[in-house]
N, C-alpha and C positions, 0 to 999 in steps of 0.2 A: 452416551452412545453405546454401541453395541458391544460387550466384551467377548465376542466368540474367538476375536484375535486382534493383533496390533495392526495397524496398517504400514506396509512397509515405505521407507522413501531413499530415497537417492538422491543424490546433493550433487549439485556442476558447481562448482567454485569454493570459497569460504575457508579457505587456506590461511588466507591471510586480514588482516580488516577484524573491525568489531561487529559487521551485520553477520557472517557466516555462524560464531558463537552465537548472536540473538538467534536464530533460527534453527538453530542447535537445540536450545537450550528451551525455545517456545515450542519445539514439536513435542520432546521429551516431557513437557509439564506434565500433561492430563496423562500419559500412563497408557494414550491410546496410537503411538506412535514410535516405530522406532526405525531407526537409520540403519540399514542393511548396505550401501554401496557407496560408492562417490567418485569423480574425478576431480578434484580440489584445489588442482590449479594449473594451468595453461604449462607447468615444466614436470614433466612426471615425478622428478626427484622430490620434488615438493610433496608432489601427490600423495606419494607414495610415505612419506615424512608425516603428513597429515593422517592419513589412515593407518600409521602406527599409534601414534599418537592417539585416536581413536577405539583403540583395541580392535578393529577390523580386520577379517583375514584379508589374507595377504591376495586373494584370490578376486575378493571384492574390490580393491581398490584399482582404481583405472587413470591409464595414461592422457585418455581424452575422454571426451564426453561423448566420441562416435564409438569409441571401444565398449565405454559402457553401454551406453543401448544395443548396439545391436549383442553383446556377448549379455546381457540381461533378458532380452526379449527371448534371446534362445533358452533359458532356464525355465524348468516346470512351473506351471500355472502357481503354485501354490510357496514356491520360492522368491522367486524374482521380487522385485523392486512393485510397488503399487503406482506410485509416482515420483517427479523428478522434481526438485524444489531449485531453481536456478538464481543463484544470488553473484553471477557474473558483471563484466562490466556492461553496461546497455547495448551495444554495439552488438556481442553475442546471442539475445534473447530471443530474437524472432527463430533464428535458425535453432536453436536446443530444443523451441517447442516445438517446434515443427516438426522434428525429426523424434522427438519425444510421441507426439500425438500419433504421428504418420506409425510407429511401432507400437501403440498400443497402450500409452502411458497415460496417468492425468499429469497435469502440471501445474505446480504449483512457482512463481515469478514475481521477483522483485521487479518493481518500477522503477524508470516509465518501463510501460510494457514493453517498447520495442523503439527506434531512432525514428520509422519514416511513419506516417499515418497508412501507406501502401500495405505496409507489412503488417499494420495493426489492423486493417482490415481480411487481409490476408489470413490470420491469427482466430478473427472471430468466423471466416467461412467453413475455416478446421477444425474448429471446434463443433461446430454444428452438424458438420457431417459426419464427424466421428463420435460424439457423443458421448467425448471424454470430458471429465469435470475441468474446470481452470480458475484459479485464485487467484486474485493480483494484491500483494500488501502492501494495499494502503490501508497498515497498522492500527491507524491512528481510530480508523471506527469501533475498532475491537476493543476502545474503553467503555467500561458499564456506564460512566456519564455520559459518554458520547451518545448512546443507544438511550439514555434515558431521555436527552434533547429531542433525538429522532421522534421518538414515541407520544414525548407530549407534543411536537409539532403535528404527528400526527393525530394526534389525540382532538385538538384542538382549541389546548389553553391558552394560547396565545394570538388566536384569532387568524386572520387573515394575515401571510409574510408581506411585508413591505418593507425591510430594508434589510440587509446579509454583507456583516465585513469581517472577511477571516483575512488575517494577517501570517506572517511564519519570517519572520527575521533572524537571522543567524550572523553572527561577526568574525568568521574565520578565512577569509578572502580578501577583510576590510586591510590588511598592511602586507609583511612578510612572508609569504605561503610558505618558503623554505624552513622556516624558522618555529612555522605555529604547531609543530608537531601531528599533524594531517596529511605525511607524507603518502600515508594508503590511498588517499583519495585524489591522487594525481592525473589517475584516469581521469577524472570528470572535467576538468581542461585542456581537454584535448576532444576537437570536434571528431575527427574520426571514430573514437568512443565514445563520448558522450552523446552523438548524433547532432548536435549543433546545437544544441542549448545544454546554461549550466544550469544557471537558479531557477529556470522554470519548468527544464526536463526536471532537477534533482528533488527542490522541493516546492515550487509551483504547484506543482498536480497532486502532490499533498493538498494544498490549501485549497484546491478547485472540487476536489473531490470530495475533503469533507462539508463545500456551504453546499452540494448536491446532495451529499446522501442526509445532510440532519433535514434539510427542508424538504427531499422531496420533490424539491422542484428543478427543473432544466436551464442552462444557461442558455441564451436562444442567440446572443451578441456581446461583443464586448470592441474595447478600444484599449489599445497599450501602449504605453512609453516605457522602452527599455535601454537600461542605463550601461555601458562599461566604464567604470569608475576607474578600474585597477588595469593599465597597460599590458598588461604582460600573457593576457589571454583573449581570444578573441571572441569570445561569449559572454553574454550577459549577467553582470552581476546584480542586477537591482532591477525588480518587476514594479509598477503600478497600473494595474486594472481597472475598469467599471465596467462592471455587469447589467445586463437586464436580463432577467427569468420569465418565465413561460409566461407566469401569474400576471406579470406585470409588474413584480418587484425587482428594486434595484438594489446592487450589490458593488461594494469594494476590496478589491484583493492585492494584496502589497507584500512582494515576496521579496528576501534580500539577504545577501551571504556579506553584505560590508556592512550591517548596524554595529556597530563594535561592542563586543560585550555585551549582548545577546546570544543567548546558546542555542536551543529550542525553543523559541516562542511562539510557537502554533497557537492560537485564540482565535475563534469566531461566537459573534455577537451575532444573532436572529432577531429582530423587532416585529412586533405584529401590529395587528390592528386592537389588540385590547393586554397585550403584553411582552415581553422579552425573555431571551438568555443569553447564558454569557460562561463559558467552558473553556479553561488554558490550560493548556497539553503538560505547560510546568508546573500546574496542581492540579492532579487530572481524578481526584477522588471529589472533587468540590462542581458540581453546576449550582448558576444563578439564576436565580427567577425574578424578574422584574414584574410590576403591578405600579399602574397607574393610580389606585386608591390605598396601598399596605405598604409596608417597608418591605424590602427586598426579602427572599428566601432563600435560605443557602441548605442547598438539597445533599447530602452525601451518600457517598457511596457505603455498600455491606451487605452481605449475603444476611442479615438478620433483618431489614429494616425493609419492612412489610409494606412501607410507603411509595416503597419503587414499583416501577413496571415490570412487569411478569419477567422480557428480556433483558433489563438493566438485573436482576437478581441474578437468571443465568449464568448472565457473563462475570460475575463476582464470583472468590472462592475463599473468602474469609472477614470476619467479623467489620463493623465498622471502625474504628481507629488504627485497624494495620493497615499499612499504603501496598497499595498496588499498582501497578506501574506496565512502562513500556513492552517488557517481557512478557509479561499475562496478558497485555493487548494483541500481541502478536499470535501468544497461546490461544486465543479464542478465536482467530482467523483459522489456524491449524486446525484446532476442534472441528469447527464446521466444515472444514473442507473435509476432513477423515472422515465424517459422519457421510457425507455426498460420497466421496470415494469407493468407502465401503459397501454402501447401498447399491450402487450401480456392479461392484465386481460381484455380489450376490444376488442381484439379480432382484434387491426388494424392492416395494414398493418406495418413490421419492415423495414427503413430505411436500403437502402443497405448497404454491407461491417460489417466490427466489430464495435459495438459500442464504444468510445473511451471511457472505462473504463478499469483498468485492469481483467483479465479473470480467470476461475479457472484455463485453460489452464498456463497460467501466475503462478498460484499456485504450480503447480507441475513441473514446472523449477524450479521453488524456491527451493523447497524441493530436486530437483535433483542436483542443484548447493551443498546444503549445503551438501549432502551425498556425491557427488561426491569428492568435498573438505576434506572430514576428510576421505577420502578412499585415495587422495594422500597424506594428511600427515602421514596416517599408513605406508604408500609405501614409507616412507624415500623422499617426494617432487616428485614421477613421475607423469610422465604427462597422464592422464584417459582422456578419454572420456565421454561427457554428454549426459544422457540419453535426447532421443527426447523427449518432450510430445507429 
């Protein structure tokens, strides 16, 4: 991207928790990004605690996230903050962008985008009138095998999609929550902040979003049975789906925070009409290629290996047998969005087609997915239709 400067950001939350380090730590990679502001957590002491910690003048750190915008919007064009990167609890997200965008910002937003589908719609009309960039991370595409699935799905090697099951199983809900040392993540059981769903606001629309963005193709309906297992919260802990897509292909999605001893297990399998793959987020250097006439191929990742796709190479930044991982995934969400960012506060020209980051558009499927979802399981499992964005 462009070296004539860094682009700056501003961070609402990330005081506390291990996502605010990831995001930290994925802007800083590439060398094109650096963290100028922050309000970092809802008790100023904290804040203020964080952005020492930081090496942040004392000037930059803010008590709230309305202090910071509007005392940033007022600073010269050439100081201030580029955009706001919000890694708050969901509850908060709609209102920071808005008030983000409404002043002048781009925003970059941890998922879900936002609690109601109102407000995610809400989200993409601000965007569009203002013309500011918006990023939503879901991470998980910004791995070079994920993009290399993409590609050959697009490509064509696998023929025609007819059948798509991503799974994401997690066990840290499955017994004792006080005890499992995830006391951070206490927000997400509590509907007031979490917006009424856990496993399918938290990592659902992970798994929804990646069998969209590898295939390309659009969920048009599904049907859900959703489980609470564990008493003590009143949200969802166990999703099973069935999909149909545009195409005509059908898809299965199984999301779950009680598999027990399961950590991260995001996997989705593609099947085509003349071939397959097969990508797990817990070895995320490795796609599968399946062949109805050869033995499998096991594709890897590396910035050396000539056999990848133009944008699987991009998003790599080191030889084949070093592992690369969740941090670099994220780092190449940041990339592209600073590349967008920057383009637009100079006024260049933008690179045709969509930038490969996910979209607010990409937001408000989210939010349509997961309403759409607990509207079939009021319906006793029937099958609804999703709303476009």
């Amino acid at each position: 991207m462009s070296t004539r400067r860094k682009v700056r950001m501003g961070l609402v939350g990330g005081a506390g928790g291990f996502i605010g380090r990831v995001h930290r730590m994925a802007a800083s990679l590439d060398g094109c990004i650096e963290l100028v502001c922050g309000a970092f957590s809802s008790s100023p002491a904290k804040s203020r605690l964080a952005g020492r910690d930081l090496f942040l003048p004392a000037d930059r750190v803010y008590d709230s996230y309305d202090a910071m915008i509007a005392r940033e919007a007022s600073r010269p064009r050439g100081e201030r903050m580029d955009f706001v990167a919000i890694v708050t609890p969901n509850h908060l997200h709609a209102d920071i962008a808005r008030r983000a965008m409404r002043a002048g910002f781009h925003v970059l937003c941890e998922k879900p985008m936002t609690t109601s589908r109102e407000d995610a719609e809400d989200l993409v009309r601000l965007v569009r009138a203002t013309g500011r960039a918006f990023c939503l991370t879901h991470n998980y595409s910004g791995y070079p095998m994920v993009k290399e699935a993409r590609g050959r799905v697009r490509r064509g090697d696998i023929g025609t999609v007819r059948k798509v099951v991503v799974e994401y199983p997690q066990g840290w809900l499955a017994g004792d929550f006080a005890s499992a040392g995830v006391k951070h993540q206490s927000w997400k059981l509590d509907p007031a902040l979490a917006g009424g769903s856990c496993c399918l606001g938290d990592i659902g629309t992970h798994a929804f979003h990646l069998a969209e963005y590898v295939t390309g193709l659009q969920v048009t309906e599904l049907c859900a049975d959703l489980s609470v297992f564990v008493d003590y919260k009143p949200m969802e802990d166990d999703a099973n789906l069935l999909l149909h897509f545009g195409n005509g292909a059908r898809g299965i999605l199984y999301a779950s925070q009680v598999s027990i001893n399961d950590e991260n297990s995001l996997a989705v399998r593609v099947y085509g009409s003349q071939g397959g793959l097969e990508w797990h987020q817990e070895e995320p250097n490795t796609l599968i290629a399946k062949w109805p006439d050869r033995p499998r191929e096991i594709v890897r990742t590396g910035c050396g290996n000539a056999y990848l796709l133009p944008e699987t190479v991009a998003a790599c930044r080191i030889p084949a047998g070093h592992p690369e991982g969740f941090v670099e995934a994220f780092a190449n969400l940041y990339r592209a969005f600073a590349e967008r960012v920057l383009a637009i506060e100079e006024d260049a020209p933008l690179p045709e087609g969509q930038p490969d980051f996910p979209s607010v558009e990409d937001g408000l499927r989210g939010m349509a997915f997961v309403q759409t979802a607990w509207a079939s399981q009021r319906a006793g499992g029937r099958w609804l239709p999703l709303g476009q964005a």
